[in-house]
NUZA-645201 format. One record per residue (C-alpha): x negated, y negated, z negated; residue in one letter. Coordinates in Angstrom, 1 decimal. Layout:
<rs>
R     xx     yy     zz resn
R      X      Y      Z    A
...
</rs>
This chain:
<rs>
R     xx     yy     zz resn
R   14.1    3.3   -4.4    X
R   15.8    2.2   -7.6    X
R   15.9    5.5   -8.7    X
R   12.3    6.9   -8.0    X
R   11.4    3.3   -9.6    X
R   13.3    4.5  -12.7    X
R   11.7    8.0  -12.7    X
R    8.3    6.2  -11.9    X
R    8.5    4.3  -15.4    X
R    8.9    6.5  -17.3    X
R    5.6    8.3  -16.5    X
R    2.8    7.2  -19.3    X
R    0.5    5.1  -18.4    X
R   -3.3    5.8  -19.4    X
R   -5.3    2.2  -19.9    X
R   -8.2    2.9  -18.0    X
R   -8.1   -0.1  -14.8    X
R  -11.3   -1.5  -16.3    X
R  -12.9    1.7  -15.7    X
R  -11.8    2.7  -12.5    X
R  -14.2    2.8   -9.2    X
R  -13.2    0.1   -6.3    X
R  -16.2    1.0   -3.9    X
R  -16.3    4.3   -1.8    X
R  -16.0    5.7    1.8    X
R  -12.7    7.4    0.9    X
R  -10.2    7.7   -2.2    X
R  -11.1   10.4   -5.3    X
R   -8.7   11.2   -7.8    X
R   -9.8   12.8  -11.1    X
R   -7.5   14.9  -11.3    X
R   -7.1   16.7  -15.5    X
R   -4.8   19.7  -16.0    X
R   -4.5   19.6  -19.8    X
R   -3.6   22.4  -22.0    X
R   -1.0   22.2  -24.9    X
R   -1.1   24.4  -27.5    X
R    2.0   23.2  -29.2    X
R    3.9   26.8  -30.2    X
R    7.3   24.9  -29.5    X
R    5.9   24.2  -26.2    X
R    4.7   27.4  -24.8    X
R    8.0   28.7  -26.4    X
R   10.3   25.8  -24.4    X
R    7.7   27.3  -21.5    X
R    8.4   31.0  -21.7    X
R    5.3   31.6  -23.0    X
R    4.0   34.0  -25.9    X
R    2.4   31.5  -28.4    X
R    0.6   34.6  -29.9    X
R   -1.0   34.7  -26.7    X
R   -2.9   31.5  -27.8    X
R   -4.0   31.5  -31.1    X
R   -7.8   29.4  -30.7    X
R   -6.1   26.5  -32.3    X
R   -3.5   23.8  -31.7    X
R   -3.6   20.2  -29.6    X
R   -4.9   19.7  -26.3    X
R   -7.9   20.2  -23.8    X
R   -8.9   19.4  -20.7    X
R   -8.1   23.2  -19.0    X
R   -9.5   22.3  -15.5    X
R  -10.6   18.9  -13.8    X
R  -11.1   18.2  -10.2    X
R  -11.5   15.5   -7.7    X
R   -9.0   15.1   -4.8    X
R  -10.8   13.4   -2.0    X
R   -8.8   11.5    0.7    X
R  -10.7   10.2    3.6    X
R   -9.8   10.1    7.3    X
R   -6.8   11.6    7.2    X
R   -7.9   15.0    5.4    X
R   -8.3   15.6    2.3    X
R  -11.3   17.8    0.3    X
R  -11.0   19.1   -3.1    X
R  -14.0   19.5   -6.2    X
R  -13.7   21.5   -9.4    X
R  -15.6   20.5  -12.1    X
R  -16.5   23.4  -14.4    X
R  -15.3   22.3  -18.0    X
R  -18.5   23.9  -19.5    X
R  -20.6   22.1  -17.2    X
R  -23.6   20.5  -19.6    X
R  -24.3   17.1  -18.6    X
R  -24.8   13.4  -20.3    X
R  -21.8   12.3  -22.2    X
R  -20.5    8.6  -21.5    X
R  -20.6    6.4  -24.9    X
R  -23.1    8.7  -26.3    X
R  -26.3    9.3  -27.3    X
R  -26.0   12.9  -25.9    X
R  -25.7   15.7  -24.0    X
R  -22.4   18.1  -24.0    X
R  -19.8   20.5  -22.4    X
R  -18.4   18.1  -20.0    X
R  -14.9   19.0  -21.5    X
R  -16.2   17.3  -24.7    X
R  -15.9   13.7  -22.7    X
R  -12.1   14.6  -23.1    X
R  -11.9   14.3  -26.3    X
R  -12.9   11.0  -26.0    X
R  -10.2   10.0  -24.3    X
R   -9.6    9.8  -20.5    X
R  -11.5    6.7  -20.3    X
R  -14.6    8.6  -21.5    X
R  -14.0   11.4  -19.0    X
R  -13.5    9.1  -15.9    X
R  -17.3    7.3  -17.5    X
R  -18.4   10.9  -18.0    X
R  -18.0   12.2  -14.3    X
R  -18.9    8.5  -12.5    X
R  -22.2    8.2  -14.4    X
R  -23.6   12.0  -14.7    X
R  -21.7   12.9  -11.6    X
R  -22.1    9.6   -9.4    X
R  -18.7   10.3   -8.5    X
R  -16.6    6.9   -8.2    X
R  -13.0    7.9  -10.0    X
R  -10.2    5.6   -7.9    X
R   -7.5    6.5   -9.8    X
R   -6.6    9.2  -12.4    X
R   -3.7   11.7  -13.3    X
R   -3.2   14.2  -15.8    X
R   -1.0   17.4  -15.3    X
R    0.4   18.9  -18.8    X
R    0.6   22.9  -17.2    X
R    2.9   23.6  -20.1    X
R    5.5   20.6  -18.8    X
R    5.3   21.8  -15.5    X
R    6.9   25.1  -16.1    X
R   10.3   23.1  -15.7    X
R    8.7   21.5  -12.1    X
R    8.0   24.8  -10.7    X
R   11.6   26.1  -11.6    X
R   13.0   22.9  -10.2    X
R   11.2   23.7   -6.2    X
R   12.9   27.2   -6.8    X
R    9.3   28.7   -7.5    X
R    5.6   28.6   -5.8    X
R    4.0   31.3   -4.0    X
R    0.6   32.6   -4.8    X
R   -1.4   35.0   -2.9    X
R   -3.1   37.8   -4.4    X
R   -5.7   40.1   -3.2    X
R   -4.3   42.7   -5.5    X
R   -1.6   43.8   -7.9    X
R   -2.8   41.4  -11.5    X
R   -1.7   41.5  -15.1    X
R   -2.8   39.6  -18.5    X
R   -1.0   41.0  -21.5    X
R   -1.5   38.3  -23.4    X
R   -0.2   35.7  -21.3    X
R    3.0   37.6  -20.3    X
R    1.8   37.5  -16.1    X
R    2.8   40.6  -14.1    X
R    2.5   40.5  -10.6    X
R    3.0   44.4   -9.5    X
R    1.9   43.6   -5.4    X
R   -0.7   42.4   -3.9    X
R   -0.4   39.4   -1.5    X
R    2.1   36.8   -1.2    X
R    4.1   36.9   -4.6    X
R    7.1   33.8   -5.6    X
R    6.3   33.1   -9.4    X
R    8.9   31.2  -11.6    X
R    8.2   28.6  -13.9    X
R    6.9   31.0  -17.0    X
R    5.2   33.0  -14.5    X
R    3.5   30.2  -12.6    X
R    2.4   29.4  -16.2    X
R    0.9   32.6  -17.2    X
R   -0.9   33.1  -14.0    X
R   -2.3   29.4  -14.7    X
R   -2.8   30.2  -18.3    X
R   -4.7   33.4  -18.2    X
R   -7.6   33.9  -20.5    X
R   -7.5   38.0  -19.8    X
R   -6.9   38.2  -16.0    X
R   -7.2   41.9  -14.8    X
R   -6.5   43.0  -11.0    X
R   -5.7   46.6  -10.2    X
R   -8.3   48.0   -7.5    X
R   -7.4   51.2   -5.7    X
R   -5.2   51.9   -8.7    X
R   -7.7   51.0  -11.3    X
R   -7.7   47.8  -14.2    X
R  -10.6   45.6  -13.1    X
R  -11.5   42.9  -15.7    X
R  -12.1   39.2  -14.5    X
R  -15.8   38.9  -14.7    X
R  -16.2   35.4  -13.7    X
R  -14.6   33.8  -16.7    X
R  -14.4   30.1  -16.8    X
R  -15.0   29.8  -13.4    X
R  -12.8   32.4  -12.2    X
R   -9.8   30.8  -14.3    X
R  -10.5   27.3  -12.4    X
R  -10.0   28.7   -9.2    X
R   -6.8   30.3  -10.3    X
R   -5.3   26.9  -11.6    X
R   -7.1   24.8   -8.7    X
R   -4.6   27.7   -6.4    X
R   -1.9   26.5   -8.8    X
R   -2.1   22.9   -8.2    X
R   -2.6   23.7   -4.2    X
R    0.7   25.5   -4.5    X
R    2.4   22.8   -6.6    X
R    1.3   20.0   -4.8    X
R    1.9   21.6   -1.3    X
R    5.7   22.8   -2.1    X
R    6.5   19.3   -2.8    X
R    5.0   17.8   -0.1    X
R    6.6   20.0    2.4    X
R   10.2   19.3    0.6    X
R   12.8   17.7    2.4    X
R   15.6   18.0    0.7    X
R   16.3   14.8   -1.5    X
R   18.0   16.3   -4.5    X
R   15.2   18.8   -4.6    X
R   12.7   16.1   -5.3    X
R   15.0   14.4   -7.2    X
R   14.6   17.4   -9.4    X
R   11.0   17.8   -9.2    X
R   10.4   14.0   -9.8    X
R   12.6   14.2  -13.2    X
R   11.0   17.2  -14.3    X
R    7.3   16.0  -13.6    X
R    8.1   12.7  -15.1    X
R    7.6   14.3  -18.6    X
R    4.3   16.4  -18.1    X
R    2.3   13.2  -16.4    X
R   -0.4   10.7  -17.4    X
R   -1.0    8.3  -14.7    X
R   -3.8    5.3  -14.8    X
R   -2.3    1.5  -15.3    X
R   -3.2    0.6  -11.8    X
R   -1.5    3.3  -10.1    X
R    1.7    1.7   -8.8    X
R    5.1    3.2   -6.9    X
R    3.7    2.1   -3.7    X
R    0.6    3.6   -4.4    X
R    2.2    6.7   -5.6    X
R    3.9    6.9   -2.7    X
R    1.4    6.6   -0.3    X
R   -0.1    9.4   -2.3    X
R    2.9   11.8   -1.8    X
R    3.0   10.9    1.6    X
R   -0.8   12.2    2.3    X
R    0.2   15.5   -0.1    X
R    2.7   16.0    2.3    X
R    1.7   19.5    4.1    X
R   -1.4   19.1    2.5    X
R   -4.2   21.9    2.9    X
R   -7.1   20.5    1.2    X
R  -10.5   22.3    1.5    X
R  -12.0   23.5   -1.4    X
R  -16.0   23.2   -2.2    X
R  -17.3   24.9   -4.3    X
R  -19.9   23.1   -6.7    X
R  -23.2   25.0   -7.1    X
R  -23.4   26.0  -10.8    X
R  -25.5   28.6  -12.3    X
R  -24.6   30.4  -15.8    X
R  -27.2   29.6  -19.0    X
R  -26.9   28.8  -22.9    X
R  -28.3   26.3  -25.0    X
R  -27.4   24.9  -28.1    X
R  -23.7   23.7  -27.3    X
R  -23.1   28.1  -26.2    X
R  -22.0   29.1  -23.1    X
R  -22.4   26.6  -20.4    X
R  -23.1   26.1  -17.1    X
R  -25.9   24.1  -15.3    X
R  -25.5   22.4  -11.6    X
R  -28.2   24.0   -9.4    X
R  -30.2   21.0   -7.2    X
R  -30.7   20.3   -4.1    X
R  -27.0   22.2   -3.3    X
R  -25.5   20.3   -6.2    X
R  -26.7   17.0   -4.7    X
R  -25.3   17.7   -1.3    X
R  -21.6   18.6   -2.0    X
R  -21.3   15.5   -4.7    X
R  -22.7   13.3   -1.5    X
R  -19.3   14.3    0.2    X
R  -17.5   12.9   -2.5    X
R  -19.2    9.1   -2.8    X
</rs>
């Protein structure tokens, strides 16, 4: 206890209790896997920093909602170029444009042009997390076909399940140019965005689910020192809470809905629009 209390403090905190939902049928976390572009860090990851070269900091890569209620547990994604009302503004934007207004913003963002209540939040730096994977001795993905992106560095040569490493894990998650091989032939990704949230939503399944299904003490020991680094937590998020939390990710299989989006471009570019009444109905499971 003393030492998961140690590991526990030194994740960052994000000030954001005022903000934070209290009503509910079940439990939602906004979950945000943020993307560093730091070249020392995709190095320290294994990663070709060449690979990303549309600018330095940080984004919001993928955001979902983990919903706990009754004992099972549901999953959203929320499309980064989704075009809705920005919180603490006067207008509209790329959802992933809340972000850079802070998590406090984002959580606003999705509880006001979502109606989703955000409980609690956490923020996954994919970069830091190399070191996490490594630590559970590798995840295991499961691809339809053989998949490469040269930029990225992935190269998975067989189709279904497939153990990736830490800098592999990160180039699958990290893919901007993901092409499968089809009866012997390169098929693009033509799905874009989208595509690339399902593949890190699959990521965080994977994550999540090999360290709720570890028993071994010094292996979470590991895992906890190594995520300890790449982790943004809310300031009302305590151990007990935290551990209630890796108790119910504990063999975890979460279903995944899909929210109904449709393609379209407007003056922000590229975005993507929900599509009502189906929109309506799967954000109902989540209030």
């Amino acid at each position: 206890w003393l030492y998961a209390r140690s590991v526990f403090n030194r994740i960052e905190r994000v000030p954001v209790a005022d903000v934070l939902s209290h009503g509910g049928e079940g439990t939602n976390y906004l979950i945000v896997g943020s993307d560093s572009r730091d070249p020392a860090d995709l190095e320290a990851a294994g990663l070709n920093p060449d690979a990303f070269k549309d600018g330095g900091g940080e984004r919001s890569d993928t955001m979902l909602v983990l919903h706990f209620e009754g004992g099972k547990a549901t999953m959203l994604s929320i499309p980064r170029d989704l075009y809705v009302p920005i919180a603490e503004t006067d207008g509209s934007a790329k959802i992933n444009a809340a972000y850079n207004g802070g998590p406090r913003r984002l959580i606003l963002t999705v509880q006001e042009a979502l109606g989703l209540p955000v409980h609690h939040y956490l923020e996954v730096d994919f970069v830091s997390f190399a070191s996490l994977v490594d630590s559970l001795g590798g995840i295991t993905i499961e691809f339809a076909h053989p998949a490469y992106d040269r930029n990225s560095g992935l190269d998975v040569q067989s189709a279904g399940p497939v153990e990736l490493d830490g800098p592999q894990a990160l180039a699958f998650v990290r893919s901007r140019n993901y092409v499968e091989v089809v009866d012997g032939k390169p098929r693009p990704d033509a799905t874009g965005d989208l595509g690339r949230i399902a593949r890190q939503q699959q990521f965080l399944v994977a994550v999540l689910g090999k360290l709720g299904d570890s028993k071994n003490p010094f292996t979470l020991a590991r895992a906890a020192g190594s995520a300890s680094g790449g982790l943004r937590i809310d300031d009302s998020l305590g151990l007990v809470d935290a551990a209630r939390l890796s108790l119910r990710l504990r063999g975890m299989d979460p279903e995944s809905v899909v929210l109904p989006v449709r393609l379209g471009r407007n003056s922000a570019g590229s975005v993507v629009f929900l599509v009502q009444p189906d929109a309506e109905e799967v954000l109902t499971r989540f209030r």
